[in-house]
LODO-700275 format. One record per atom (N, C-alpha, C): residue in three letters; x, y, z negated. Coordinates in Angstrom, 3 decimals. Example, Ala and Ser with C-alpha at 12.3 -4.5 7.8 and 13.67 -1.06 7.14 Angstrom:
+--------+----------+----------+----------+
: residu :        X :        Y :        Z :
+--------+----------+----------+----------+
:    ALA :   13.190 :   -5.690 :   -7.800 :
:    ALA :   12.300 :   -4.500 :   -7.800 :
:    ALA :   13.200 :   -3.300 :   -7.800 :
:    SER :   12.850 :   -2.250 :   -7.080 :
:    SER :   13.670 :   -1.060 :   -7.140 :
:    SER :   12.900 :    0.030 :   -7.870 :
+--------+----------+----------+----------+
This chain:
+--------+----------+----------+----------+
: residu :        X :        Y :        Z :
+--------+----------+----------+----------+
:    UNK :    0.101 :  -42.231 : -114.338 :
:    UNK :    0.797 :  -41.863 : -113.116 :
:    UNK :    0.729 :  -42.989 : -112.088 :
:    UNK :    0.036 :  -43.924 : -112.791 :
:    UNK :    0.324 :  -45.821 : -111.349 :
:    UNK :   -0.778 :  -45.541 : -110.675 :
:    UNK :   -1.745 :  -44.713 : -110.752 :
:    UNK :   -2.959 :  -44.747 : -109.800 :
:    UNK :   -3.189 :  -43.480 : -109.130 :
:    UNK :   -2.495 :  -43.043 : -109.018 :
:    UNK :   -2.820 :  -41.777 : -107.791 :
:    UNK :   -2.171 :  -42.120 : -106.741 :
:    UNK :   -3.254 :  -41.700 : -105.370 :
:    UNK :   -3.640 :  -41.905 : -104.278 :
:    UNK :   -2.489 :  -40.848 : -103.428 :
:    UNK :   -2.022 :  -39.947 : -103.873 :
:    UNK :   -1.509 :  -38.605 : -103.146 :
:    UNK :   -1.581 :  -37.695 : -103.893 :
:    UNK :   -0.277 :  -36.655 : -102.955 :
:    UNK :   -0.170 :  -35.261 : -103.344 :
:    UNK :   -0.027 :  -34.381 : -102.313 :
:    UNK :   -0.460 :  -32.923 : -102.656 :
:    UNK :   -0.286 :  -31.623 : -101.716 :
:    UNK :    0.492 :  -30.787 : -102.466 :
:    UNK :    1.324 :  -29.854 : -102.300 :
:    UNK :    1.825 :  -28.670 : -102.514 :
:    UNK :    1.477 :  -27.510 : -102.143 :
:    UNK :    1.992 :  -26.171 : -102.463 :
:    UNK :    1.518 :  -24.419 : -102.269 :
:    UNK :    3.121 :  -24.446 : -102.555 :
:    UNK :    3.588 :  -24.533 : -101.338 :
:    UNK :    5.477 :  -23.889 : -101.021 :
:    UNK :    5.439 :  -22.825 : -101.042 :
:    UNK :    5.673 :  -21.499 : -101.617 :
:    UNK :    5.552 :  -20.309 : -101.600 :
:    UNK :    6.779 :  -20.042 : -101.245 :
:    UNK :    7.243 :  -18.881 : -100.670 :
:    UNK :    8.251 :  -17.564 : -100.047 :
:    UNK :    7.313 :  -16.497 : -100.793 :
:    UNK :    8.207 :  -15.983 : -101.416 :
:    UNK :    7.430 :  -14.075 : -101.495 :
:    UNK :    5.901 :  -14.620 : -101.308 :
:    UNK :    4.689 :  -13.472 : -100.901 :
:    UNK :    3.654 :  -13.817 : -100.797 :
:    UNK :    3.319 :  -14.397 :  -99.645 :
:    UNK :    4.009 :  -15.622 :  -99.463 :
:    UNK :    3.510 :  -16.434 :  -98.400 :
:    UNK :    3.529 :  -17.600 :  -98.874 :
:    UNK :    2.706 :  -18.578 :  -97.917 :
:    UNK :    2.492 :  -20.136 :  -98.667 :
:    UNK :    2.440 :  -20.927 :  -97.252 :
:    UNK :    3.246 :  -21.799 :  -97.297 :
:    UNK :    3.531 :  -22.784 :  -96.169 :
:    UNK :    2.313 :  -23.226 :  -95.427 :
:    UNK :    1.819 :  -23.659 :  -94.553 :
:    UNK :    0.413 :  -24.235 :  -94.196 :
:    UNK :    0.511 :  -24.579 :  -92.714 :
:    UNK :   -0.687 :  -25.647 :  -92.667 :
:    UNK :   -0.575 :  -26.091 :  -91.165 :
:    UNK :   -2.031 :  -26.370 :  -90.795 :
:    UNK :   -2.151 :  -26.397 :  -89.638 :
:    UNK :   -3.926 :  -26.115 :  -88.903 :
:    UNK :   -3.426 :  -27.592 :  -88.585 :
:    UNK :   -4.530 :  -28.401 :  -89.385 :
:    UNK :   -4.620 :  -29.932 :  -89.349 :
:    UNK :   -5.235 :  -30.166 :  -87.297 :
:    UNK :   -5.223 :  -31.360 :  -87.094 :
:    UNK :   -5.583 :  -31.871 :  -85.843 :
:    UNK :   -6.923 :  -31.804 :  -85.792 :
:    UNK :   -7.977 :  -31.370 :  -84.495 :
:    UNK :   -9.180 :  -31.578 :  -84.233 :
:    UNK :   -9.511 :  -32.717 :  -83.759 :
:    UNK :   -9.221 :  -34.107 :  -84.842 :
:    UNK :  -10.036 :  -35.489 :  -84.423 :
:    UNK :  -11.433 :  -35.602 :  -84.792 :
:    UNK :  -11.920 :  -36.424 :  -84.049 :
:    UNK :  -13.297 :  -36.879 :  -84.621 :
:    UNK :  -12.840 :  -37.545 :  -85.607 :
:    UNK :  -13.520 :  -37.262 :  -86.932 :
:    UNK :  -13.853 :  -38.809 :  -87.864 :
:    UNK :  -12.081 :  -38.576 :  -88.726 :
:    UNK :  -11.476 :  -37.211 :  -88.381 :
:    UNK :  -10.257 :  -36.946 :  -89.367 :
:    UNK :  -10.741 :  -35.910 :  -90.383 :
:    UNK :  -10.655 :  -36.108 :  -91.946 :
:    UNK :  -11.255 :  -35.210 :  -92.628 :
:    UNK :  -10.192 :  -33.837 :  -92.557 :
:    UNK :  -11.269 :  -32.820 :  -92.631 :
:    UNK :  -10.972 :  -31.621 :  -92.691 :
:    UNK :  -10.536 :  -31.050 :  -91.112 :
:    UNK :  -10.779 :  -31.579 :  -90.288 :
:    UNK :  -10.282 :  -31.625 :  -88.600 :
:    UNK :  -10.150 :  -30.062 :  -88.573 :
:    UNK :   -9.079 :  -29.340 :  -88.004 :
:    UNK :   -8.955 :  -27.824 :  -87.354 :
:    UNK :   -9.173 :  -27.072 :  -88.668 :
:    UNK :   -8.716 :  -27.447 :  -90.042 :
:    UNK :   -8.852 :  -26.630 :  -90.999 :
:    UNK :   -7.153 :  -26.721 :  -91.337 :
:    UNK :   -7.175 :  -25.507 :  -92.293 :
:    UNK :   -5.614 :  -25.143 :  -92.365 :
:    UNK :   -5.307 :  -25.359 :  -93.590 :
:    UNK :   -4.415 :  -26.633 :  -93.917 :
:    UNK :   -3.576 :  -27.607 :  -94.705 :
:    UNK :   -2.071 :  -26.916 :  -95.841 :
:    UNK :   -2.059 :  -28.020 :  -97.034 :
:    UNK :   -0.759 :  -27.861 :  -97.126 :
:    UNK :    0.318 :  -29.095 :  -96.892 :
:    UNK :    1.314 :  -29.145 :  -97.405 :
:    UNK :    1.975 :  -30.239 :  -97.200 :
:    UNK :    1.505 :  -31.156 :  -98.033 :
:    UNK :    1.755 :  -32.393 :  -97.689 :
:    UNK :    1.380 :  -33.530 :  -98.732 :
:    UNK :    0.697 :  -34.973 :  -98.327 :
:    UNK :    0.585 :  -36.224 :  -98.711 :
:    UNK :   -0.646 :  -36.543 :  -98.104 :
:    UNK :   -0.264 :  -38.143 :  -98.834 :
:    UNK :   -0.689 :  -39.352 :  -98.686 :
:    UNK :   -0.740 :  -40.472 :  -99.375 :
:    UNK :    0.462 :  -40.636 :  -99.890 :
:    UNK :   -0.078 :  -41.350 : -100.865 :
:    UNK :    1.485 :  -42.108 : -101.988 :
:    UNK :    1.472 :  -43.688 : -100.867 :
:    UNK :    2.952 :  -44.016 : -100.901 :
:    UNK :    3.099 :  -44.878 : -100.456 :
:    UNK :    3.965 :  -45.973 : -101.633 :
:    UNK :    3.636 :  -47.501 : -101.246 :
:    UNK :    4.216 :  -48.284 : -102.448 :
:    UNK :    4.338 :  -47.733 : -103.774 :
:    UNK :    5.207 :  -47.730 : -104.982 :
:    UNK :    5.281 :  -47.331 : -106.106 :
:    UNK :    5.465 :  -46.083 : -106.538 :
:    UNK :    5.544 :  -45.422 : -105.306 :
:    UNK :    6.515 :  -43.841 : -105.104 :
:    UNK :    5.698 :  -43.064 : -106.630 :
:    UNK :    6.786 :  -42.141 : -106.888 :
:    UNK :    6.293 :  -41.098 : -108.580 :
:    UNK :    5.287 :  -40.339 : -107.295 :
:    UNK :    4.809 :  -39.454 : -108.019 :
:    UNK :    4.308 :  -38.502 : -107.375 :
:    UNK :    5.145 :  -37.477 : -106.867 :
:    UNK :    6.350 :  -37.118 : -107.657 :
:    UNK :    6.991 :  -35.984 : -107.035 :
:    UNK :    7.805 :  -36.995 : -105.425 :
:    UNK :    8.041 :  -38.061 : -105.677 :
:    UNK :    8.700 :  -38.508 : -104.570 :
:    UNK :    7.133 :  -38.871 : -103.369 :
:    UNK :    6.878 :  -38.771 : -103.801 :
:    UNK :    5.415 :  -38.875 : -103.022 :
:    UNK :    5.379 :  -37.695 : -101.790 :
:    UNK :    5.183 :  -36.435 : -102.597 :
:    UNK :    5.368 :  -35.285 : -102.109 :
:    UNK :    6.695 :  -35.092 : -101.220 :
:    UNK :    7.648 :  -35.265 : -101.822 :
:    UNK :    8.973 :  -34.687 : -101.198 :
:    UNK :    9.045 :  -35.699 :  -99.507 :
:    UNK :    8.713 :  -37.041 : -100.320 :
:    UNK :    8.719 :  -37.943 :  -98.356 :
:    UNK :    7.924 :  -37.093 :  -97.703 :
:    UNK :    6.894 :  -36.902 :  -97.845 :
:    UNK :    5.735 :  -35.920 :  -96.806 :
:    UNK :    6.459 :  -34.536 :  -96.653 :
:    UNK :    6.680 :  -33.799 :  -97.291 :
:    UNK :    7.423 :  -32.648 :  -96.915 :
:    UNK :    8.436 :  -33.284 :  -95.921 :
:    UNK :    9.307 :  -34.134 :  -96.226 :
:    UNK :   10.344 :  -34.260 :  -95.391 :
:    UNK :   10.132 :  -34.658 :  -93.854 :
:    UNK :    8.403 :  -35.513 :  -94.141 :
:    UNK :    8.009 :  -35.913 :  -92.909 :
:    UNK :    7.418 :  -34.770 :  -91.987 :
:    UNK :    6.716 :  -34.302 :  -92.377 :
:    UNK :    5.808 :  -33.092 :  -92.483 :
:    UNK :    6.528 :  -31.646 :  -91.324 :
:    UNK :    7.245 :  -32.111 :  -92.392 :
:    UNK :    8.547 :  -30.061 :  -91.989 :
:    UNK :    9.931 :  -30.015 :  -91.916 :
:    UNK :   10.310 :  -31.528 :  -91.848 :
:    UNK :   11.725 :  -31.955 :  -91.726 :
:    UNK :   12.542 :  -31.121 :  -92.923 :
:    UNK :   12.050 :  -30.549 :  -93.755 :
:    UNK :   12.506 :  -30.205 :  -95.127 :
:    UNK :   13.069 :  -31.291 :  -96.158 :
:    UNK :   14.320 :  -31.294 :  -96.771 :
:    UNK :   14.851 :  -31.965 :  -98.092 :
:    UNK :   15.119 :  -31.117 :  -98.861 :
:    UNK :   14.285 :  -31.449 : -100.065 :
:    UNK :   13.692 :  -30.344 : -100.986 :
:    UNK :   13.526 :  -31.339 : -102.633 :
:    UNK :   14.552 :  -30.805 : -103.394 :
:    UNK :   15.078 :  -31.461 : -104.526 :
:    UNK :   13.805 :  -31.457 : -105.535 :
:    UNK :   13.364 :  -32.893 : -106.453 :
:    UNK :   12.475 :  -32.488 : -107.252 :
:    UNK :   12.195 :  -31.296 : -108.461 :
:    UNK :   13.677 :  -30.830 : -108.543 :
:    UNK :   13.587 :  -29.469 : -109.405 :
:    UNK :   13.039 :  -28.325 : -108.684 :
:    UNK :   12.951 :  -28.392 : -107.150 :
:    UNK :   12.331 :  -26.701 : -106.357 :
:    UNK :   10.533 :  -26.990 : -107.084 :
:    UNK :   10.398 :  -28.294 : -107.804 :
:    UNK :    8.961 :  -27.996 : -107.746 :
:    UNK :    8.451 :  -27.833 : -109.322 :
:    UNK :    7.625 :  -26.669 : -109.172 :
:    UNK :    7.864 :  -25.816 : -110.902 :
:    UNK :    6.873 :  -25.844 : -111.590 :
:    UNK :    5.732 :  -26.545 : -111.095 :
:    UNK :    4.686 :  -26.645 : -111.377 :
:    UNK :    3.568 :  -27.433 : -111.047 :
:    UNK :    3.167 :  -28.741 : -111.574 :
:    UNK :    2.270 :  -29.855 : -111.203 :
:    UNK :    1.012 :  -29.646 : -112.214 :
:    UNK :   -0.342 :  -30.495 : -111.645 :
:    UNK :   -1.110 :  -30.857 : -112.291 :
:    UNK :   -1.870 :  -32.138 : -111.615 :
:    UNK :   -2.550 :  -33.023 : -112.585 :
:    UNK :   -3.146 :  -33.609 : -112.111 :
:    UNK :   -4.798 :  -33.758 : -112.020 :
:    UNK :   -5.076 :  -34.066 : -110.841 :
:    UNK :   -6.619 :  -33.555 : -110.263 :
:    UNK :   -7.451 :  -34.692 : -109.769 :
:    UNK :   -8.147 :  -34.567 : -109.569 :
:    UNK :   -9.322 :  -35.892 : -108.894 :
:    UNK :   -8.826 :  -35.654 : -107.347 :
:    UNK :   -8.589 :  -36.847 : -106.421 :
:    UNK :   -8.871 :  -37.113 : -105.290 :
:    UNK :   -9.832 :  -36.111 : -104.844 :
:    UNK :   -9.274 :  -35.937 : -103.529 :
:    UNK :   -9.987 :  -34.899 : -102.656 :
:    UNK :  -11.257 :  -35.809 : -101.831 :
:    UNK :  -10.620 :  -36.879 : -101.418 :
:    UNK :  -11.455 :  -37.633 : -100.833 :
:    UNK :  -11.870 :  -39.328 : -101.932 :
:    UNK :  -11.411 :  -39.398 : -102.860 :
:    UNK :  -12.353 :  -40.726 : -103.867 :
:    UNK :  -11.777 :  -39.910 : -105.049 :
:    UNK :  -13.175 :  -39.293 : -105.615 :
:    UNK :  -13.013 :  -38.541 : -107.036 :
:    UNK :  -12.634 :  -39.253 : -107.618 :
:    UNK :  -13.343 :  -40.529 : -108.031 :
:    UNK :  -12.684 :  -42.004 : -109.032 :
:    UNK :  -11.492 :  -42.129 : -109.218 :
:    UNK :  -10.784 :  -41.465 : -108.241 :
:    UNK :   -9.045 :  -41.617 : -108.063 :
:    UNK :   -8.169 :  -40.539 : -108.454 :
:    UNK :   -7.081 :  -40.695 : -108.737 :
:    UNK :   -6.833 :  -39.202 : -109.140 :
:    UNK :   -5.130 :  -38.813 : -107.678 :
:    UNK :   -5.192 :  -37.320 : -107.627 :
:    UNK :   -3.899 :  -36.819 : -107.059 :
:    UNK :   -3.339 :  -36.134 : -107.671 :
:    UNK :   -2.078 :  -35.919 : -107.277 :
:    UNK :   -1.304 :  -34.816 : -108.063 :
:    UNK :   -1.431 :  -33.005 : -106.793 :
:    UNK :   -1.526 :  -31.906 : -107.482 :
:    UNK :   -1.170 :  -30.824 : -106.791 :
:    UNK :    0.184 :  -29.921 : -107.412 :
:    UNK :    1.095 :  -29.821 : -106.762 :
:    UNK :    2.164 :  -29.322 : -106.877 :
:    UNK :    2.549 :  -27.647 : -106.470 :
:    UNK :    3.038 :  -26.877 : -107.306 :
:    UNK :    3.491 :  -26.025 : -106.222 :
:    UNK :    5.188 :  -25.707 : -106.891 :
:    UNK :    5.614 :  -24.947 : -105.609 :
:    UNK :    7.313 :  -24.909 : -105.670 :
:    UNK :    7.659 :  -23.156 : -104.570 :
:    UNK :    8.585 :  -23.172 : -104.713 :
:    UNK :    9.346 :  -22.305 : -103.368 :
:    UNK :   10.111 :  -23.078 : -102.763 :
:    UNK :    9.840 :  -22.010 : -101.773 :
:    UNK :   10.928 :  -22.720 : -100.823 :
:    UNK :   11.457 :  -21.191 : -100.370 :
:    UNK :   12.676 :  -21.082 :  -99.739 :
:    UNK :   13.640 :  -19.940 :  -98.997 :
:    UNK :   13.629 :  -19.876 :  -97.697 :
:    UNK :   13.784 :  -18.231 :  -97.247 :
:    UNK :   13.832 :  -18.260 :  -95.846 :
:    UNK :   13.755 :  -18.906 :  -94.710 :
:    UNK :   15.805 :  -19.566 :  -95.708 :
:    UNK :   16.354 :  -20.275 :  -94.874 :
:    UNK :   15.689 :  -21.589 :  -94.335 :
:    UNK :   14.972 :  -22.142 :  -95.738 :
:    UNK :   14.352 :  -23.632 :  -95.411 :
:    UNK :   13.468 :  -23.406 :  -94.420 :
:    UNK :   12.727 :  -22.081 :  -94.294 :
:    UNK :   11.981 :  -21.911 :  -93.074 :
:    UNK :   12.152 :  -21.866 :  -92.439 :
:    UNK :   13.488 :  -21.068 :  -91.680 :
:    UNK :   14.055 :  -21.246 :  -90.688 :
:    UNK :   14.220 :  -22.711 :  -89.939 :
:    UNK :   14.438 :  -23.517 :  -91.335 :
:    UNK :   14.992 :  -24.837 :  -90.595 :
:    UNK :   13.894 :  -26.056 :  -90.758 :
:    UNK :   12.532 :  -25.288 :  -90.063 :
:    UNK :   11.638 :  -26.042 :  -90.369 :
:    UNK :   11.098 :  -26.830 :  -89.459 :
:    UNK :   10.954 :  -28.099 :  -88.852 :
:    UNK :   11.039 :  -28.698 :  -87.347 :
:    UNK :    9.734 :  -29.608 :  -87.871 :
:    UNK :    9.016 :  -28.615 :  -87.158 :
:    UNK :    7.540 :  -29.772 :  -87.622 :
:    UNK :    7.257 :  -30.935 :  -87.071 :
:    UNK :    6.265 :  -32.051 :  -87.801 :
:    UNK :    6.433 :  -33.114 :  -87.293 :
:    UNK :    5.429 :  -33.373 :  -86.210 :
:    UNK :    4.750 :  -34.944 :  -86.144 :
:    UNK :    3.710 :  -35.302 :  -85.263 :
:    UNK :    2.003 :  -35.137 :  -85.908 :
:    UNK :    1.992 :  -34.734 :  -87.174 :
:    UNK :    0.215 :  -34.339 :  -87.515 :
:    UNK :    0.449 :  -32.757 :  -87.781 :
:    UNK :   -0.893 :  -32.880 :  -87.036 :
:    UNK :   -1.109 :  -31.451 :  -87.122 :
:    UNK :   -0.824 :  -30.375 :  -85.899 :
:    UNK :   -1.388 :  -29.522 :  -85.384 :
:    UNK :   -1.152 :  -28.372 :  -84.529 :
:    UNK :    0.118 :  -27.592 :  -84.628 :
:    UNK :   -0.208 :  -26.452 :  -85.476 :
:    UNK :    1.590 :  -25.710 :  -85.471 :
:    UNK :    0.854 :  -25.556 :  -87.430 :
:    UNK :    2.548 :  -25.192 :  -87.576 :
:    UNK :    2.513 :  -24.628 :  -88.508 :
:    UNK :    2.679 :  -22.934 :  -88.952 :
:    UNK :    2.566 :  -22.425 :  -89.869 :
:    UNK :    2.874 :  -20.903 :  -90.336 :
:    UNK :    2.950 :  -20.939 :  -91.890 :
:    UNK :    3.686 :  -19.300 :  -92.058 :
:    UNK :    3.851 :  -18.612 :  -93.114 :
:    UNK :    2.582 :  -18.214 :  -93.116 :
:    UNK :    1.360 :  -18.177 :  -94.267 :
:    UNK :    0.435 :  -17.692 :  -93.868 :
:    UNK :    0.265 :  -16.369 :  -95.701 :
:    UNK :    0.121 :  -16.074 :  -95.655 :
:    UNK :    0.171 :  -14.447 :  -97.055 :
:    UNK :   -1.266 :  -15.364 :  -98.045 :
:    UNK :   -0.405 :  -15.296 :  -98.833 :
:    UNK :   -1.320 :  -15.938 :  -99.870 :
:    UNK :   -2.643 :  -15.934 : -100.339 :
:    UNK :   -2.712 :  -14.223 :  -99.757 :
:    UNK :   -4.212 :  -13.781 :  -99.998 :
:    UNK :   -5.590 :  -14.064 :  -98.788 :
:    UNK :   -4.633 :  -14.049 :  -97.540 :
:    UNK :   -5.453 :  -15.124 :  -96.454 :
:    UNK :   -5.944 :  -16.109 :  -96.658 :
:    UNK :   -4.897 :  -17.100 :  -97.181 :
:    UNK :   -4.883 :  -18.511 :  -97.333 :
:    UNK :   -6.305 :  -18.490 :  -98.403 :
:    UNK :   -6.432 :  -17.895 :  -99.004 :
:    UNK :   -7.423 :  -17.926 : -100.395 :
:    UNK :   -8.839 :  -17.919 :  -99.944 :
:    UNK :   -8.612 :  -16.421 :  -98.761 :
:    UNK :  -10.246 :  -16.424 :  -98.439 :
:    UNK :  -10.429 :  -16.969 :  -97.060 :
:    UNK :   -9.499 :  -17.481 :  -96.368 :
:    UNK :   -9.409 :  -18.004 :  -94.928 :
:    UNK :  -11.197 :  -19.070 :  -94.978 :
:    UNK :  -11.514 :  -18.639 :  -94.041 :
:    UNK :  -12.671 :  -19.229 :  -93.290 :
:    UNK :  -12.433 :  -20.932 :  -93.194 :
:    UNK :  -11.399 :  -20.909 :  -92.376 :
:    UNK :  -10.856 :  -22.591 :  -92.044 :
:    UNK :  -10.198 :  -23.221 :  -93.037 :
:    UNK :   -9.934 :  -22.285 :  -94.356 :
:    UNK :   -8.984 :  -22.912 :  -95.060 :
:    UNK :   -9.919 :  -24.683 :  -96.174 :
:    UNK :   -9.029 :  -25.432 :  -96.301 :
:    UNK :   -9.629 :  -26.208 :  -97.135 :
:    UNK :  -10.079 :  -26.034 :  -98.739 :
:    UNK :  -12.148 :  -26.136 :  -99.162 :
:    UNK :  -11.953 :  -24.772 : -100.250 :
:    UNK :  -11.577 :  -24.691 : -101.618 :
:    UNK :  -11.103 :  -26.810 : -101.980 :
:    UNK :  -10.894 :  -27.437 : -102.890 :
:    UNK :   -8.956 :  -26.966 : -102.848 :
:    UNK :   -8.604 :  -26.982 : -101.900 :
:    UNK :   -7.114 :  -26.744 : -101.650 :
:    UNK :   -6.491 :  -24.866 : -102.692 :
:    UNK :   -7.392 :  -24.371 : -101.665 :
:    UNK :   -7.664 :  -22.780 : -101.873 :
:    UNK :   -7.665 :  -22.605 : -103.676 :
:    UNK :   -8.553 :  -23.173 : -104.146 :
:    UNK :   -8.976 :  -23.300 : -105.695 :
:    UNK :   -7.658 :  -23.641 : -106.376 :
:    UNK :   -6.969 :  -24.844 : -105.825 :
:    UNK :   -6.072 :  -25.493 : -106.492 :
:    UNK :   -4.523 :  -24.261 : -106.138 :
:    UNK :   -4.998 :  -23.693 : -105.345 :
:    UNK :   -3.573 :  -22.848 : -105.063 :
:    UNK :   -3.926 :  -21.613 : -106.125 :
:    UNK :   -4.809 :  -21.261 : -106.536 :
:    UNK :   -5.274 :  -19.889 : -107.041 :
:    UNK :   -5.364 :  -20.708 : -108.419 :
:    UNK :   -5.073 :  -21.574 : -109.004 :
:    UNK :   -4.809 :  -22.296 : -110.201 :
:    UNK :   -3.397 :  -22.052 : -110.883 :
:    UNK :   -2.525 :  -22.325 : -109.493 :
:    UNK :   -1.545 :  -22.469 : -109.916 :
:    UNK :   -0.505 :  -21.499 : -109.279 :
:    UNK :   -1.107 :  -20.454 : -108.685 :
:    UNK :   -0.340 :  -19.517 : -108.672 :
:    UNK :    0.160 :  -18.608 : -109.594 :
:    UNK :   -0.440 :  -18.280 : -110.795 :
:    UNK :    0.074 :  -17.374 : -111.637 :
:    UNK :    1.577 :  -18.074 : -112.559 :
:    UNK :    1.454 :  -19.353 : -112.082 :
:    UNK :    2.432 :  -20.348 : -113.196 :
:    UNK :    3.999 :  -20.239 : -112.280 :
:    UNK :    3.955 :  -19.679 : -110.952 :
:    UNK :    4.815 :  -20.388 : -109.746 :
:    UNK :    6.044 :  -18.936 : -109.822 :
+--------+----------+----------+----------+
């Protein structure tokens, strides 16, 4: 668990899954493709606290390590050599309601799970990892 780089999540509602249309930078991986929450481990952080700071940064969400019901661990998206964690959890309405996005990224959406899977823009290592761990969630 001391060497992973980061984590993403698949926040599910009913058949929907949290997601956000990343920024169109030059030279930002995955630019204008549609994201989940998650993104570097910082200092010693576990992995689940890894995740939950980024959610919180992310979607202004505080979201207890028990909402998350299901982890695995995977190779780095960007240094295979390395490993990440992928998470998935629910989240409620309400948390959607009270969702105040942050400074990366375009907008966010509820996007139906079965979009997200075959979405064009979607990321296709992300997509895989959500269709992994959806039957467990």
């Amino acid at each position: 668990m001391t060497d992973f780089v980061g984590c993403k999540a698949a926040l599910f509602c009913g058949d929907a899954l949290l997601t956000y249309l990343r920024d169109d930078k030059p030279g930002l991986p995955w630019a204008a493709k549609w994201d989940l929450p998650g993104g570097g481990r910082e200092g010693g952080e576990t992995p689940e606290a890894c995740l939950l700071r980024e959610v919180h940064e992310e979607f202004g969400l505080i979201l207890a390590a028990d909402r998350l019901l299901w982890r695995r661990r995977w190779p780095s998206m960007l240094d295979a050599s390395r490993s990440s964690y992928f998470f998935a959890g629910r989240i409620t309405a309400t948390e959607i309601a009270a969702i105040r996005f942050g400074e990366e990224g375009q907008y966010w959406q509820m996007m139906r799970v079965a979009d997200y899977l075959t979405h064009p823009h979607g990321i296709p290592e992300l997509q895989r990892r959500v269709a992994v761990a959806l039957p467990d969630v």
